[in-house]
N, C-alpha and C positions, 0 to 999 in steps of 0.2 A: 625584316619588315617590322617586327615585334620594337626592336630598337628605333629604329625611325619615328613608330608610333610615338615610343617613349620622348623623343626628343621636341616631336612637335607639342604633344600636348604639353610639356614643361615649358616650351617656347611661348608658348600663347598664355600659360595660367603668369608668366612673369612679364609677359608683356602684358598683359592686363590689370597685375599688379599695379606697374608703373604708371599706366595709361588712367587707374582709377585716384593715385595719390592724387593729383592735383585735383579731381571731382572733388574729392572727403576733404581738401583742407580751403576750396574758393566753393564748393555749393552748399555740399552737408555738413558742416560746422558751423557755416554763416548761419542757415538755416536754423540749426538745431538753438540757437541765440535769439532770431529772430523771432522766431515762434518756440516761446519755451514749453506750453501746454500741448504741442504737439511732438516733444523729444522722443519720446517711448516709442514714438509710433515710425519716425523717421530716422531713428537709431539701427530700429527693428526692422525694416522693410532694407534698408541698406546694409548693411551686416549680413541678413539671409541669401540676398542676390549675389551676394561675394561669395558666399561659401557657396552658393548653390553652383555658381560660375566655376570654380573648381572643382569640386566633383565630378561635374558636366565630362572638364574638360579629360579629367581622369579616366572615365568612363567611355564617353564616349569616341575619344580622338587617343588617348593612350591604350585603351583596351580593358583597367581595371574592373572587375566587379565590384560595385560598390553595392552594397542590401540596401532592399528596401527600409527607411527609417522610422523606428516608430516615433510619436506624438508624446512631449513631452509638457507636462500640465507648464503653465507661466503663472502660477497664482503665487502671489507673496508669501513671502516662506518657507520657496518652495530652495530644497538644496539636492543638487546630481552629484553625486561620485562616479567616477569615470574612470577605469586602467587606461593607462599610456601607453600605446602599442608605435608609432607613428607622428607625424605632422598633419597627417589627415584624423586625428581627433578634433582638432579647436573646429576646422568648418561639420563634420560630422554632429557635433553637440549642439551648434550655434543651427546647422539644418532641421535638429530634432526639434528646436522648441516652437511652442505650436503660441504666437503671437506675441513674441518677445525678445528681447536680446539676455544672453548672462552673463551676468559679471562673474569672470573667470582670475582662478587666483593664478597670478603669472608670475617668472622668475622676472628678476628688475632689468637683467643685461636687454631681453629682449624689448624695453622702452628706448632705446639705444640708437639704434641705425638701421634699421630695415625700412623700408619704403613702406609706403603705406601701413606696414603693423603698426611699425612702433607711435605712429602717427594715430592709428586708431586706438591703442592702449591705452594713452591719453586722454584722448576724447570720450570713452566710455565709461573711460574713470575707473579701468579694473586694478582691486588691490595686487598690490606685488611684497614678495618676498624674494629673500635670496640667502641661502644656503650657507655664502661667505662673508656674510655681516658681521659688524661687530655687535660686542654687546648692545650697545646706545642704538644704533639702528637697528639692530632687531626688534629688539620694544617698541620702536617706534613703529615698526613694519604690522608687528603683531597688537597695537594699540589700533591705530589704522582699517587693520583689517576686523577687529571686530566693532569698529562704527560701520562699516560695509556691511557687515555680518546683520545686526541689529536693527538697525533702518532700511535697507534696500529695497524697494518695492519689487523691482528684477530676480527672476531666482541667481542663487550663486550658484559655480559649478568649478568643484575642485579634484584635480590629478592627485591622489593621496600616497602616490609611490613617488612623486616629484620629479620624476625623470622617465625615459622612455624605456621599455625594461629590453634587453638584448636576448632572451629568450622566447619571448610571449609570453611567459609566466607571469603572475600578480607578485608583484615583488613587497617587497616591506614598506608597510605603509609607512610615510614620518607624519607623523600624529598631530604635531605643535599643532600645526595653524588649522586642523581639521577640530581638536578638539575646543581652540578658541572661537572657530565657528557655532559648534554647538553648544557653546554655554554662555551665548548670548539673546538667546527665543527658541520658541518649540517652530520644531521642522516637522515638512513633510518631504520624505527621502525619497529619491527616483537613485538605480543604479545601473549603469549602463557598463555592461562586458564587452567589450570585440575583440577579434579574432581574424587574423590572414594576414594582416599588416605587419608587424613586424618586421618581415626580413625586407622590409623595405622602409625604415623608421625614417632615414633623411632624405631629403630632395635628392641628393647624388645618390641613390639608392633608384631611386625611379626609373631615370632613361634606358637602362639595358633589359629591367625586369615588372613593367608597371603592367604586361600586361596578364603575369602572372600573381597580381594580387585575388585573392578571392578571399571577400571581407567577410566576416559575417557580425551580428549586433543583436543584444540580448538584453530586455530591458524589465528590472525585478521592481518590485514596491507595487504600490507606496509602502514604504517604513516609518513612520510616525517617534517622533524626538520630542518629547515634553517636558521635559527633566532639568533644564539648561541651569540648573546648580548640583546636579548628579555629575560625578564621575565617568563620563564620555567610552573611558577605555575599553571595556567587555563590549559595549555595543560597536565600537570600531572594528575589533577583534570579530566578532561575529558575522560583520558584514563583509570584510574580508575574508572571513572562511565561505561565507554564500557564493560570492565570486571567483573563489577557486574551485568549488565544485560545478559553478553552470559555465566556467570556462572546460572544465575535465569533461564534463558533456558534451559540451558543441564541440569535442575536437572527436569524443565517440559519437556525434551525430546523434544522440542522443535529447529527446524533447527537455531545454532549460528549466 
């Protein structure tokens, strides 16, 4: 039964996937051109209902626990760090914010060919990097992304381990483009832990075990970034050590 659950709910979040590209590329894009003083607003209300439609489906037709999320400020300036546990982080972060969308730092493959993503990656305009650039694009990835950084009126929200860790563990943060974020304006830092995902990190992970997910989410700050020609790395270092302790908590059940 547990598996069936799995399959249908994966059935419907991909047939909805499918079902919504052509909305986002003939309603909400035209739209979002049309009325350009109204982007924020119709970026943000569509983004949320996607993720929130997954979750849903997670939850309630696969059997996953998903925790209740907390509210995460949208005010300019504002920048999330986030562990990578999953595929269910980007709707997870994009459900927390509380009247906004983020521009989320992405690997470039995934602008690529996926339905609908790669199609809304675009349209949101989120920076991307990738791993296996060459020198000359990487500059350019990391020039890029701190005009993102510096102007965005949207918070940013960056995976600082870069990939999704195989243990649950906080793995190593890679720094670059975390520390080119912060040495572009003063932040104010939201950090968001979760926990239960992992052993279910990819879509094929799902169907035989989603309804053994039980998440959970822990959300620290604000942390305040004012320094943005200071030396970035101790304060990375420390925020990363915060989040391996309130993750070593919520696995002793323990108050974050």
């Amino acid at each position: 039964m547990s598996t069936l659950r799995g399959y249908l709910a994966l059935f419907l979040v991909l047939s909805g996937l499918l079902l919504c590209d052509p909305v986002q590329r003939f309603v909400v894009a035209p739209a979002v051109r049309l009325f350009p003083s109204r982007r924020g607003r119709i970026l943000t209300r569509w983004q949320q209902a996607l993720a929130r439609f997954i979750l849903r489906c997670f939850a309630s037709v696969g059997g996953a626990h998903i925790p209740k999320l907390p509210r995460l400020p949208a005010d300019p300036g504002t920048l999330v760090i986030m562990n990578h546990q999953s595929v269910l982080d980007i709707p997870l972060v994009v459900a927390s914010m509380d009247g906004s969308y983020p521009l989320i730092v992405t690997r470039r493959r995934y602008f690529r060919w996926i339905p609908l993503i790669s199609h809304m990656l675009r349209l949101y305009q989120y920076p991307e990097v990738d791993p296996t650039a060459n020198t000359a694009k990487a500059r350019k990835m990391l020039t890029d992304l701190s005009v993102v950084a510096r102007d965005a009126a949207p918070p940013v929200a960056i995976f600082p381990e870069g990939t999704r860790t195989r243990d649950g563990e906080i793995g190593r943060f890679k720094t670059r483009g975390l520390r080119k974020i912060l040495s572009q304006r003063s932040w104010t830092i939201w950090v968001l832990v979760t926990d239960g995902f992992w052993e279910r990190a990819k879509m094929k992970h799902f169907v035989g075990g989603m309804g053994r997910i039980d998440g959970r989410i822990e959300m620290l700050g604000p942390f305040r970034w004012e320094e943005a020609e200071a030396d970035p790395r101790e304060f990375i270092a420390g925020i990363r050590q915060r989040m391996i302790e309130v993750l070593e908590k919520m696995r002793a059940g323990l108050p974050a």
